[in-house]
N, C-alpha and C positions, 0 to 999 in steps of 0.2 A: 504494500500500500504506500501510496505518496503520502511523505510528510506535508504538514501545511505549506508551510516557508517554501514546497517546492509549486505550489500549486498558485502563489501569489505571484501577480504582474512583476516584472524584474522591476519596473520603476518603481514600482509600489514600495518593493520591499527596502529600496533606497530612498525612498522619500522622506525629507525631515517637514513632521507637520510646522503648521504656524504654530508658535507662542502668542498667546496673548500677554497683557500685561498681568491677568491676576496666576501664570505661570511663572512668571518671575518672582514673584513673592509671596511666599505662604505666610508669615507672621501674621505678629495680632493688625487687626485692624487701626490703622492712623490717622493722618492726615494723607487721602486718597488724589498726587497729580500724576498717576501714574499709564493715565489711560485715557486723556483726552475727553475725558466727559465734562459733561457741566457740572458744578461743585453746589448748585442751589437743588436742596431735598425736595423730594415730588412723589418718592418711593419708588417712581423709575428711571431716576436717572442716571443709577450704576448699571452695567453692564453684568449680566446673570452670569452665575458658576457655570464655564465652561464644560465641566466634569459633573457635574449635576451631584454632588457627593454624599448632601442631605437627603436627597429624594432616592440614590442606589441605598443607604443604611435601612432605609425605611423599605424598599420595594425586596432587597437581600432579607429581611427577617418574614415581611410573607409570603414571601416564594422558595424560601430556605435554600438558598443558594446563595457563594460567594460575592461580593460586589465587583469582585475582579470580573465577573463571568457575567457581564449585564453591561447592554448599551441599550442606550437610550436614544429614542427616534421622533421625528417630528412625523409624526402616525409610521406605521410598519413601513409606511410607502419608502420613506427614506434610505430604511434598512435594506431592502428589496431593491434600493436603487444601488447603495453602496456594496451591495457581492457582486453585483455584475463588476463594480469599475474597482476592485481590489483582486478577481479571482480571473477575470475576464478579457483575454487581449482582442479589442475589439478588430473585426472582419477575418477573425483567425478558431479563437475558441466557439464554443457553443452552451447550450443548457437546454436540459429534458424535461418534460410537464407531465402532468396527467391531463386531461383534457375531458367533459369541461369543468374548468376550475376558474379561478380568482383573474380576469384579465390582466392585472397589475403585471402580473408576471411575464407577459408578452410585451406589453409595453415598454415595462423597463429594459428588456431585453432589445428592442427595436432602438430607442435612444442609443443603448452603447451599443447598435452596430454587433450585436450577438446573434446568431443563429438560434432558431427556437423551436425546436423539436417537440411534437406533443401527441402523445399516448392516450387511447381513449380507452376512459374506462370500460367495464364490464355493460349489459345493457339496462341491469342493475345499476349499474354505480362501482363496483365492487371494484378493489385493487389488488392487479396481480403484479409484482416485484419484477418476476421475470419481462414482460414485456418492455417496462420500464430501462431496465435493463442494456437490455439487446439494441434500445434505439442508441445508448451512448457509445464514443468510441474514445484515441486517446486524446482527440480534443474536447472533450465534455467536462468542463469544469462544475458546475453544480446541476442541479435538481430540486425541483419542487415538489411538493406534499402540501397536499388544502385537509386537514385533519380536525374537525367537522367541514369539510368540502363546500366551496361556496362554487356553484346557488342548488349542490343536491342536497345536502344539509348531512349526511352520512359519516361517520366516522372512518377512518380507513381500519382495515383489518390491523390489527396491533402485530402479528405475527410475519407479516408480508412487509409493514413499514420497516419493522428492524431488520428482516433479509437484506430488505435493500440498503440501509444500512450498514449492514453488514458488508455486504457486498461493493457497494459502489465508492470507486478511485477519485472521487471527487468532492467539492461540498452539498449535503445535503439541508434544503432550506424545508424545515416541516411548518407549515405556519398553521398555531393553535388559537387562531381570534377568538374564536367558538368553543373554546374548550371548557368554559365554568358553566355551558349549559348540557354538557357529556357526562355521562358514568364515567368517571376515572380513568378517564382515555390518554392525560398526558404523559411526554415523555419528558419532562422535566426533573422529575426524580431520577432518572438514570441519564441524565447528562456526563456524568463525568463516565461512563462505557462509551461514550461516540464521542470522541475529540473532531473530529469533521462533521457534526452536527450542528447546525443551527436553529436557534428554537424560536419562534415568534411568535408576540402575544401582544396583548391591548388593551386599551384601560377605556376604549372608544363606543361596547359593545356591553358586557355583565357590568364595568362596572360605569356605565353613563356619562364617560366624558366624553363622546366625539368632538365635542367643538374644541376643546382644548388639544386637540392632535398631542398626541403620545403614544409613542409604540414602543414594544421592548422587544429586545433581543438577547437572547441566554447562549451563549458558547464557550468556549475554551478560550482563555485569556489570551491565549494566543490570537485570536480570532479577533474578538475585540477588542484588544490591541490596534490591529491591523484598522478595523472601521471609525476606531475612537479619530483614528491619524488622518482620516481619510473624510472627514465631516467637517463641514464648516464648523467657526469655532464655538459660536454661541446658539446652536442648534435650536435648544429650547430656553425660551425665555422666561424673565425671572413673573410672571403673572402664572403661566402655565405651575411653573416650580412651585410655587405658593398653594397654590388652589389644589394640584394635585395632591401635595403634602397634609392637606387637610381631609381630604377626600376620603383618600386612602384608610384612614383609621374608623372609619363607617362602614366599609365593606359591604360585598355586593350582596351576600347570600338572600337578605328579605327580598329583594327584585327579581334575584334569579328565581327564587319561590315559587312568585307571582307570576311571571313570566312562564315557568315549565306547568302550573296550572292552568293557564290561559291556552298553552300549546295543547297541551291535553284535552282541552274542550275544543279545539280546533277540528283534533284528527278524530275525534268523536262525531263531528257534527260536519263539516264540509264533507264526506263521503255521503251522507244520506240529499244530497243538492242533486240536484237533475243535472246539471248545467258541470258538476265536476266529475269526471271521467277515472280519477287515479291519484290517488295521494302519497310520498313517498317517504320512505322513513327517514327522521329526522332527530338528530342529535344537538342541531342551533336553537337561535330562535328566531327561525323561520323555515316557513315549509314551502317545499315545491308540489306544487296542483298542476295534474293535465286537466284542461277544458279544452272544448270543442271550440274554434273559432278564438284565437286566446286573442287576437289583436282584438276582436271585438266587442272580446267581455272585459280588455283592460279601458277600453274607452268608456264602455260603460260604467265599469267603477269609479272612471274620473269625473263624470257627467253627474255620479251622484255623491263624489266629495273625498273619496277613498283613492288612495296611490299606492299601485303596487308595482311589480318589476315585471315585464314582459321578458322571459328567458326560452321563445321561444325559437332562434334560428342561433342558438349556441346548439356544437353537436352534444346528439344525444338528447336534445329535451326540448324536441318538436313538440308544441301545444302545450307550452309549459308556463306556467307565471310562479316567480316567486312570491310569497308572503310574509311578508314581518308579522311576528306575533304582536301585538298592540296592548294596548290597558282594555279590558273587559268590556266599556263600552265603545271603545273602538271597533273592537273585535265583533260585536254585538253589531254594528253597521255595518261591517262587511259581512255577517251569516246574509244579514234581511238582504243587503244588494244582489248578494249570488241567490238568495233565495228566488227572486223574483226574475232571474233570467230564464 
């Protein structure tokens, strides 16, 4: 198996990041000219912990892991941008998907000039390792994994993701957005058995920060090492730092509650609809529905005040609409809308 260090950009691996100024000096706090800011107080007018080091003490003791082993992203998107441009020589190497999954992943891959190869699941949904596999060759530097899988909403098989794992010469990116609404499907407990593992997670989803954009990433210090160097320097700002830091000691579990009871009344009650064709198993919080004519009944839901995802010319999920789980009376509007189609 390649080690890391061999599998990073040569420039990469010679690159000296920027310093900022509050790299130069760790001591107690003084008299601050050391960074070109304005000196009149406003609460914003320092420049935020580039290392974010308050917010890793805090996010290391809920996730029980290292702080060495955690970067911090301005949403996952960030993170997802930074493997291609640390592991990725662009118009040269590649990277393998499952398909369909998370677009992000193409995307990013398209910016840096990556080749992007993608595996379609089972017609299930289901993941098999070997296929996976067989699309990489020796210029395949990473791989994706959507583990609750966005927009099927499925966990991947736990035994198939570690093969691969196991098996694949490159970095492997499992991204777990969805995983506080799963049966114990993470693999962040066994982080330190995959040093070529990347873990991804979000504070955007269980726990209700989207706006504040915050993504994490769990790997081997070595790793992020490499993305810490490779970030601009004040990635997340000191409002986000603040807010999140409070946030965090609330915890998601009463939402996710609520939410996995509301799911449950979902998958209960849209199969007995005329209008829903197929409901599919789900580990998010949201579900994918086949109907009949899906462009049709998405307009319709919009005509009566409801927005959902039309997922249906993504392969594999012809006639297909995603659904967010919603607050009960949300949810209660979208039964009566599908009701009346």
């Amino acid at each position: 198996m390649a080690e890391i260090e061999d599998l990073v950009r040569e420039n990469i691996r010679g690159l000296a990041p920027y310093s900022t100024a509050r790299d130069d000096y760790d001591g107690p706090v003084g008299i601050q000219l050391d960074a070109n800011e304005s000196p009149f107080e406003n609460g914003y007018n320092r420049y935020p912990d580039p290392h974010q080091k308050e917010l890793k003490k805090l996010i290391a003791r809920i996730k029980g892991v290292p702080e060495e082993c955690i970067f911090i992203g301005n949403g996952s998107d960030e993170a997802i941008d930074l493997v291609f441009r640390v592991f990725c020589e662009p118009g040269r190497d590649n990277a393998v998907a499952i398909t369909p999954t998370y677009s992000m992943y193409r995307v990013a891959a398209a910016v840096n000039d990556v080749a992007f190869r993608e595996v379609p699941l089972s017609e299930r949904f289901g993941f098999n390792a070997s296929g996976l596999l067989e699309a990489a060759d020796d210029r395949t530097k990473l791989a994706f994994l959507c583990s609750p899988n966005n927009p099927t909403g499925n966990l991947l098989d736990k035994d198939e993701v570690e093969r691969f794992v196991g098996a694949f010469d490159g970095i492997t990116v499992l991204d777990e957005a969805y995983i506080d609404f799963a049966p114990g499907g993470s693999f962040l407990p066994r982080l330190a058995e995959f040093p070529r593992l990347v873990i991804l997670q979000t504070l955007s989803k269980a726990w209700g920060m989207a706006g504040l954009r915050l993504g994490l990433a769990f790997a081997s210090p070595e790793i992020t090492g490499y993305l810490s160097r490779v970030k601009y320097p004040y990635n997340i700002n000191c409002v986000t730092q603040q807010i999140v830091s409070r946030q965090l000691a609330e915890g998601p579990e009463e939402g996710v509650r609520g939410l996995l009871d509301e799911r449950g009344r979902l998958l209960r009650i849209l199969p007995t609809l005329p209008v829903v064709r197929e409901i599919y198993p789900t580990d998010a919080n949201f579900v994918l529905v086949r109907v009949d004519n899906p462009g049709e009944v998405y307009r319709q839901l919009i005509d009566g005040g409801v927005i959902v995802r039309d997922r249906s010319s993504l392969h594999g999920c012809g006639g297909c609409l995603r659904i967010t789980v919603g607050t009960p009376q949300e949810n209660d509007k979208l039964i009566q809308l599908l009701g009346q189609l």
